[in-house]
VOFI-674704 format. One line per field, with one value per residue (C-alpha): residue number from 1; x, y, z. Coordinates in steps of 0.1 Angstrom, whole numbers, always signed. Example, Ala and Ser with C-alpha at 12.3 -4.5 7.8 and 13.67 -1.06 7.14 Angstrom:
<nodes>
num	[1	2]
xx	[+123	+137]
yy	[-45	-11]
zz	[+78	+71]
</nodes>
This chain:
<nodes>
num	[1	2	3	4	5	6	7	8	9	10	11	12	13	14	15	16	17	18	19	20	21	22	23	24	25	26	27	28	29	30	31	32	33	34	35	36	37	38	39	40	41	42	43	44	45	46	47	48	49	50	51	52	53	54	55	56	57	58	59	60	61	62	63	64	65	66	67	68	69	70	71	72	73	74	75	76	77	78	79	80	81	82	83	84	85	86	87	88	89	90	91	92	93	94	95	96	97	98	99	100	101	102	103	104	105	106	107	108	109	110	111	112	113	114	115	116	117	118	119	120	121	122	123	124	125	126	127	128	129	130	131	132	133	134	135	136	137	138	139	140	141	142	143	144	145	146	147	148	149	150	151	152	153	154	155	156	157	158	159	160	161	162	163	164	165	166	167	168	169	170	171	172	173	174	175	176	177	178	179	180	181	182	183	184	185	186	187	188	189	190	191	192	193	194	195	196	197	198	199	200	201	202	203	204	205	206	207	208	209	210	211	212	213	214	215	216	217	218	219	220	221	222	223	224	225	226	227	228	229	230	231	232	233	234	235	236	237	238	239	240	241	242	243	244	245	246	247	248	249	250	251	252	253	254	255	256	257	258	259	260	261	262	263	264	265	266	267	268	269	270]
xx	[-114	-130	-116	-85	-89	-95	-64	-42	-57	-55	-19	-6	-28	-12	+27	+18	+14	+44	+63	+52	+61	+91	+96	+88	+107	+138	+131	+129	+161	+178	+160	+176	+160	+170	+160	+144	+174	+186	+152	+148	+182	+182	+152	+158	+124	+119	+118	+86	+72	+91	+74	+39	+43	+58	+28	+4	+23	+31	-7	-15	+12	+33	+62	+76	+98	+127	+124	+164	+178	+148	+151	+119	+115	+88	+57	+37	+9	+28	+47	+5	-6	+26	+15	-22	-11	+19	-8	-29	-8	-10	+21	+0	-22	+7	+30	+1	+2	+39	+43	+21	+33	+70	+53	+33	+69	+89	+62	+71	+55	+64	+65	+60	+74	+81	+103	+84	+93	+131	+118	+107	+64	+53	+23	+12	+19	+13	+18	+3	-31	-17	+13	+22	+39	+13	+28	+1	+29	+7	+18	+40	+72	+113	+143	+168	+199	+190	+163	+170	+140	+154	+186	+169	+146	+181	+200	+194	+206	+240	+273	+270	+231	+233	+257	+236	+204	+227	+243	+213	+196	+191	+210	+196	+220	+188	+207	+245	+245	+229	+252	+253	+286	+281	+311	+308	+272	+280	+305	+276	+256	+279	+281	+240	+238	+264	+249	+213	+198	+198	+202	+192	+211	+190	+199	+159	+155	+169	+160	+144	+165	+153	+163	+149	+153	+145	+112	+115	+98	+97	+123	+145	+137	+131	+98	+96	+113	+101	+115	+109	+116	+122	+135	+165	+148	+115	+135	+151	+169	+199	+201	+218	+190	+164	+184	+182	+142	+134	+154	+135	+105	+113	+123	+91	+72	+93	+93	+51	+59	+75	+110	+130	+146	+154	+163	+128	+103	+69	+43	+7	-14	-25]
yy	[-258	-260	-225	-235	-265	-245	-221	-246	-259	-229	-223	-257	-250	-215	-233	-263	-231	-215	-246	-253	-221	-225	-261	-244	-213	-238	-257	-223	-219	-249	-264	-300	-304	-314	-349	-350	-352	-317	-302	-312	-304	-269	-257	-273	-298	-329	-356	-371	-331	-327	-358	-350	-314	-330	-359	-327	-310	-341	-349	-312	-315	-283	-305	-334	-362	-375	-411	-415	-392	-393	-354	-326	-297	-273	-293	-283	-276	-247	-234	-238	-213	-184	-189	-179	-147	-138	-137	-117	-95	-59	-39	-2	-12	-24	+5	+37	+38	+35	+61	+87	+84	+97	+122	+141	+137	+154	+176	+163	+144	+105	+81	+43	+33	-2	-9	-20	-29	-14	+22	+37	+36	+62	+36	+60	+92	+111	+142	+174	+189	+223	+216	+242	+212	+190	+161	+148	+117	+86	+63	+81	+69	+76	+65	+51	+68	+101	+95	+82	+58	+45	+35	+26	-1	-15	-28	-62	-67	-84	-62	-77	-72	-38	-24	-37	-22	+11	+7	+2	+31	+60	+82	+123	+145	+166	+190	+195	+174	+143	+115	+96	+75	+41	+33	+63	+58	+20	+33	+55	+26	+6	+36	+37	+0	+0	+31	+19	+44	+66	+104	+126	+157	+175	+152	+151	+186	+219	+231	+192	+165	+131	+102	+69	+31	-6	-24	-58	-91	-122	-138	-105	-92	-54	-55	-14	+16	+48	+86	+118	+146	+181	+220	+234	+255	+233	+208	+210	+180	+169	+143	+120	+125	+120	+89	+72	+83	+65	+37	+32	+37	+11	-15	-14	-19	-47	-63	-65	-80	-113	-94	-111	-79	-67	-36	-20	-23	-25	-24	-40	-39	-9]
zz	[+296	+264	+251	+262	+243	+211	+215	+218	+187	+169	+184	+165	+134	+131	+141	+116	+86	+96	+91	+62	+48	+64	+42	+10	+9	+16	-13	-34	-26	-47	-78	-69	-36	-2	+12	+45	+66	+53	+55	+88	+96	+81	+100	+131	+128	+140	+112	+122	+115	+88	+73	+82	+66	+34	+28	+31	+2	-17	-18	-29	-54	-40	-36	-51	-46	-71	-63	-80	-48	-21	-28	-22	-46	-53	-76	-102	-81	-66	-104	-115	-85	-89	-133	-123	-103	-121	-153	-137	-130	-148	-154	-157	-123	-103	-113	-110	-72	-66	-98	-83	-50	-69	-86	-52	-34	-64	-79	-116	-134	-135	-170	-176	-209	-224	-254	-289	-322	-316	-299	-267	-265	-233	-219	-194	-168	-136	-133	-110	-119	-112	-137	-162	-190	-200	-213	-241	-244	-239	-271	-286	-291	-287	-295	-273	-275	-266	-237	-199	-202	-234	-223	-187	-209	-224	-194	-188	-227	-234	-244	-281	-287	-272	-293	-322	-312	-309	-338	-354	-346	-364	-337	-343	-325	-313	-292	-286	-259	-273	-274	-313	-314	-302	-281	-260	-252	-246	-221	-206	-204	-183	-158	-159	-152	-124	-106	-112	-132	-165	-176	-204	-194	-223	-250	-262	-260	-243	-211	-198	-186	-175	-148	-153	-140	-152	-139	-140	-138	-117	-144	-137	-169	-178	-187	-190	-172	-152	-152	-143	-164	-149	-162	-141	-125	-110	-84	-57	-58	-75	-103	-76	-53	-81	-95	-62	-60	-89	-88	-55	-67	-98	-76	-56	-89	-97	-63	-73	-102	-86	-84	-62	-40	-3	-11	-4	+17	-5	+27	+19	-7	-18]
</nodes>
């Protein structure tokens, strides 16, 4: 009797959690609220739970009440927890895993990048110990115009103050290929940002071409970009295929960075 007792316990603790969660990720979804009716309408509780749940958040200070529309939002309490994690968070640790786990599929080796002071700065790499390009890259820096993880790092940025930063730039035509006139990289930009992901078809440098894609943050911000760089002749895989890989890949960084996404699945911890 008594171990029943003590499931049945557990069984409401675990129920009373759920609902909770339940409450909360409601109230993410609208910054002005929703007063008790609609919360308990929305999830299907009964008021009197609904009620119970809320004094235990209210006195926690995960939720809050505007006394002017009898409204519940997220609190400070809750903003203060997501600042302590979110600032803990460290672009280089989340991103290695995820980065290596690209580069033993492909066989190439993978780049984190950030943008700096107006350029491209390489932050860090994986590549295969039996590779025969070393890429001694860490630091050094790129322009934008002319590399995949350049233009990758630009695309959250408005029409106007794209074209400025492009325009800006002193644009090298390094090979024959490498796009320098700002309206028709502009228009390859709006084609990278639609399909996801950027190319340098050997616009750095003959006989390597590049894919890359946007990480960003919990504010949807690119924060940095990944690629993978490859010679004709060491993939199998087309630049579609490769494209879609990293994009993937950059979206399950992102989505550990407090990126809000459903387009991958990240797993656990790792």
């Amino acid at each position: 009797m008594k171990q029943s007792t003590e499931k049945q316990t557990q069984k409401g603790a675990v129920q009373s959690i759920e609902r909770a969660f339940d409450i909360l990720e409601l109230l993410s979804r609208d910054p002005q609220g929703f007063t008790l009716t609609e919360i308990s309408n929305n999830l299907g509780l009964h008021k009197s739970t609904v009620h119970r749940l809320l004094a235990g958040l209210l006195n926690r200070h995960y939720v809050e009440k505007a006394q002017r529309t009898n409204c519940y939002r997220l609190g400070l309490g809750f903003v203060h927890m997501s600042g302590m994690y979110l600032n803990r968070i460290e672009l280089k640790t989340e991103a290695e895993y995820y980065m290596r786990e690209l580069a033993n599929r492909l066989g190439q080796v993978v780049f984190l990048a950030i943008s700096k002071d107006g350029e491209v700065v390489y932050i860090d790499k994986i590549e295969q110990f039996d590779s025969t390009h070393r890429f001694a890259i860490i630091g050094m820096r790129r322009p934008f115009h002319c590399t995949a993880i350049g233009k990758a790092l630009l695309f959250d940025e408005p029409e106007a103050t794209l074209e400025k930063i492009l325009d800006g730039e002193e644009r090298i035509k390094r090979t024959e290929k490498t796009v320098v006139e700002v309206p028709e990289l502009m228009k390859l930009m709006r084609k990278y940002r639609d399909q996801g992901y950027s190319l340098d078809d050997e616009e750095w440098e003959y006989n390597t071409s590049c894919v890359a894609a946007p990480v960003y943050d919990y504010r949807n911000k690119v924060i940095a970009a990944i690629s993978t760089a490859w010679s004709p002749h060491q993939t199998n895989y087309s630049m579609e295929e490769l494209g879609a890989l990293v994009r993937q890949t950059a979206l399950k960084i992102s989505a550990r960075l407090g990126y809000d996404t459903d387009e991958v699945e990240i797993g656990p911890f790792q």
